[in-house]
C-alpha positions in Angstrom: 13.1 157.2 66.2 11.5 160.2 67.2 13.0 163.5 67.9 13.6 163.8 71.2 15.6 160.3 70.7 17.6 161.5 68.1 18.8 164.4 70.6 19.7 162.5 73.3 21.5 160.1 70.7 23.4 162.9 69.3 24.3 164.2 73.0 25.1 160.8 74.1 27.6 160.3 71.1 29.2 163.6 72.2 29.4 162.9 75.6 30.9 159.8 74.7 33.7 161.6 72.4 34.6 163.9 75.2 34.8 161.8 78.3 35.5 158.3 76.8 39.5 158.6 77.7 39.4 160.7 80.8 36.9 158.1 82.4 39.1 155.0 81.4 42.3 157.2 82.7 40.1 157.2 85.9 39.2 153.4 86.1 42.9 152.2 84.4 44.4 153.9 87.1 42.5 152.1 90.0 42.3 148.9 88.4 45.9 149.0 86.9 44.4 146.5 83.8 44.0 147.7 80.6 41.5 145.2 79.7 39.4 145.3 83.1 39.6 148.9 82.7 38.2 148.9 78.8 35.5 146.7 79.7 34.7 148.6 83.1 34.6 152.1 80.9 32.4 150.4 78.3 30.1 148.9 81.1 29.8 152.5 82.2 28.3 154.1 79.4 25.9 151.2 78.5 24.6 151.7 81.7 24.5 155.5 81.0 22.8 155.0 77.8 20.3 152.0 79.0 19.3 154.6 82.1 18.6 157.0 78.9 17.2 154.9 76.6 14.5 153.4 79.2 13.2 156.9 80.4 14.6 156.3 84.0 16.1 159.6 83.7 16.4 163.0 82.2 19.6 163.6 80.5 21.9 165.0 83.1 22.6 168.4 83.7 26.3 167.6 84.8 26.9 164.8 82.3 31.0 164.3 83.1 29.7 163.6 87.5 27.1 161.4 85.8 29.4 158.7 84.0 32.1 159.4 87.0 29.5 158.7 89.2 28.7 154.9 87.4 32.4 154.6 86.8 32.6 154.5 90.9 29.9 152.5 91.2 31.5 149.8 89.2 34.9 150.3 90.4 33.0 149.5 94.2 31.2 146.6 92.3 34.4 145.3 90.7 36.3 145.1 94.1 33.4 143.8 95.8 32.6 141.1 93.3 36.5 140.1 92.9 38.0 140.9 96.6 40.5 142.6 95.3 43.1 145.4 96.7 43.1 148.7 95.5 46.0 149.2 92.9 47.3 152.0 91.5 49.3 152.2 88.6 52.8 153.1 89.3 54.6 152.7 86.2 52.8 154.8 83.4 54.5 157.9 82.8 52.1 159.5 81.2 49.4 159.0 84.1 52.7 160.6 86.2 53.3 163.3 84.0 49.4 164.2 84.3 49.7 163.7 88.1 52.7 165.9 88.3 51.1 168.6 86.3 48.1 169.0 88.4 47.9 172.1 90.0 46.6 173.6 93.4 47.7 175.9 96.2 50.2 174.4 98.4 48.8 175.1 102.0 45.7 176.1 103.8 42.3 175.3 102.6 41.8 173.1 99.4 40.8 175.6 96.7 41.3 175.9 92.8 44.5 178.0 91.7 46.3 177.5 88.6 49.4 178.6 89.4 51.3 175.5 91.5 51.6 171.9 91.1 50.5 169.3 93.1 54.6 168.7 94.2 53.9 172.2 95.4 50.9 171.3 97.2 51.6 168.6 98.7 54.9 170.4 100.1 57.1 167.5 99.5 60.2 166.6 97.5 59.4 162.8 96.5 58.9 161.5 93.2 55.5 160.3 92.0 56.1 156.6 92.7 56.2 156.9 96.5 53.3 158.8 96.1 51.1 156.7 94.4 52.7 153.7 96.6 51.7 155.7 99.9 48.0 156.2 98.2 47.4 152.4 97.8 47.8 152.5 101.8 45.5 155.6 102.7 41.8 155.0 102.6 39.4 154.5 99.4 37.9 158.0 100.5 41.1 159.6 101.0 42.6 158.0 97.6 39.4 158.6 95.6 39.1 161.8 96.5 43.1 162.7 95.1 42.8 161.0 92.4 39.5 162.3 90.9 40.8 166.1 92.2 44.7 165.4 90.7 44.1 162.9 87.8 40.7 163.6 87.2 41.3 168.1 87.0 37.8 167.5 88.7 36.4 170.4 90.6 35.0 169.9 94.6 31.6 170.5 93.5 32.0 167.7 90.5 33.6 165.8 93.4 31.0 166.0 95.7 28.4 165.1 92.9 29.9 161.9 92.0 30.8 160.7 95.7 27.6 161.9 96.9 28.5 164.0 99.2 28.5 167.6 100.3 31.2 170.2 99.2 32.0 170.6 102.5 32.6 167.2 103.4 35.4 167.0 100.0 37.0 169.6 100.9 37.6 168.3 104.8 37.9 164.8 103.1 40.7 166.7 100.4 42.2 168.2 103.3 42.7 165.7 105.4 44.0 163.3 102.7 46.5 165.6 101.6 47.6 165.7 105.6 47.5 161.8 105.5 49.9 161.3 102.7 52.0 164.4 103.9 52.4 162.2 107.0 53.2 159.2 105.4 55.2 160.5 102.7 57.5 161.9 105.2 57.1 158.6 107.6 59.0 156.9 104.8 61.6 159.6 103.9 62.3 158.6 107.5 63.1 155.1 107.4 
């Protein structure tokens, strides 16, 4: 093993340590199965570390968009492969209680700001289980893009990396999701 491989092991184990749970959060949430979700995270750091281990890449300079980004991939490749609908996990309270705690402004522009919570945001009274029923009917854009900005803490820019797209187009893609499930949250206050 020479040295350079020994650095990239070390880095990898580390990377590893730090996103391991938030990237199974991320996929457990979608696929609402502990074990497809545990075999799905594992899948996506042996791809990471086979794409490093062959040379087909330089260690990445944003590591935690990296893994999201295979994480995606595979989520796309998992629904693809099994025809399935997108689920999202309504019961778990502590996926809720993360939800709930995310912060952001509550009007205007999508833009950082530590100081409200997404309830706040999103300028609605409901609970979190109509809102993560109303996101299993919005889009895969729309729903991705919530759930790696709420659930995820992920910044536009990290956003952007992982979806490959521009900032600009997350945060009208942000935007107009948040309109979306304004809309339809209120749509079924009304009925």
């Amino acid at each position: 093993m020479t040295k350079n491989d020994k650095f990239l092991k070390e880095k990898f184990v580390k990377s590893y340590d730090k996103y391991h749970e938030s990237i199974y959060r991320f996929l457990y949430f979608r696929v609402k199965s502990e074990q497809i979700a545990q075999d799905l995270t594992s899948e996506t750091f042996t791809k990471a570390w086979d794409a490093l281990g062959f040379g087909n890449i330089k260690y990445p300079d944003n590591e935690r968009a990296y893994l999201y980004k295979i994480a995606s991939n595979l989520l796309i490749d998992y629904y693809r492969s099994a025809n399935k609908n997108r689920e999202f996990l309504v019961g778990d309270q502590e996926i809720m209680a993360q939800l709930a705690s995310t912060t952001g402004p509550p009007e205007g522009p999508v833009v950082d700001s530590p100081s409200t919570t997404i309830g706040e945001r999103l300028d609605v009274g409901q609970n979190l289980d109509k809102v993560l029923s109303v996101l299993q009917d919005m889009s895969e854009i729309s729903a991705e893009v919530i759930t790696l900005k709420y659930v995820e803490d992920m910044s536009n820019a990290e956003i952007a990396e992982v979806l490959d797209k521009s900032e600009g187009a997350i945060r009208t893609a942000l935007s107009r999701a948040i309109s979306e499930l304004k809309i339809k949250l209120q749509n079924s206050n009304d009925k």
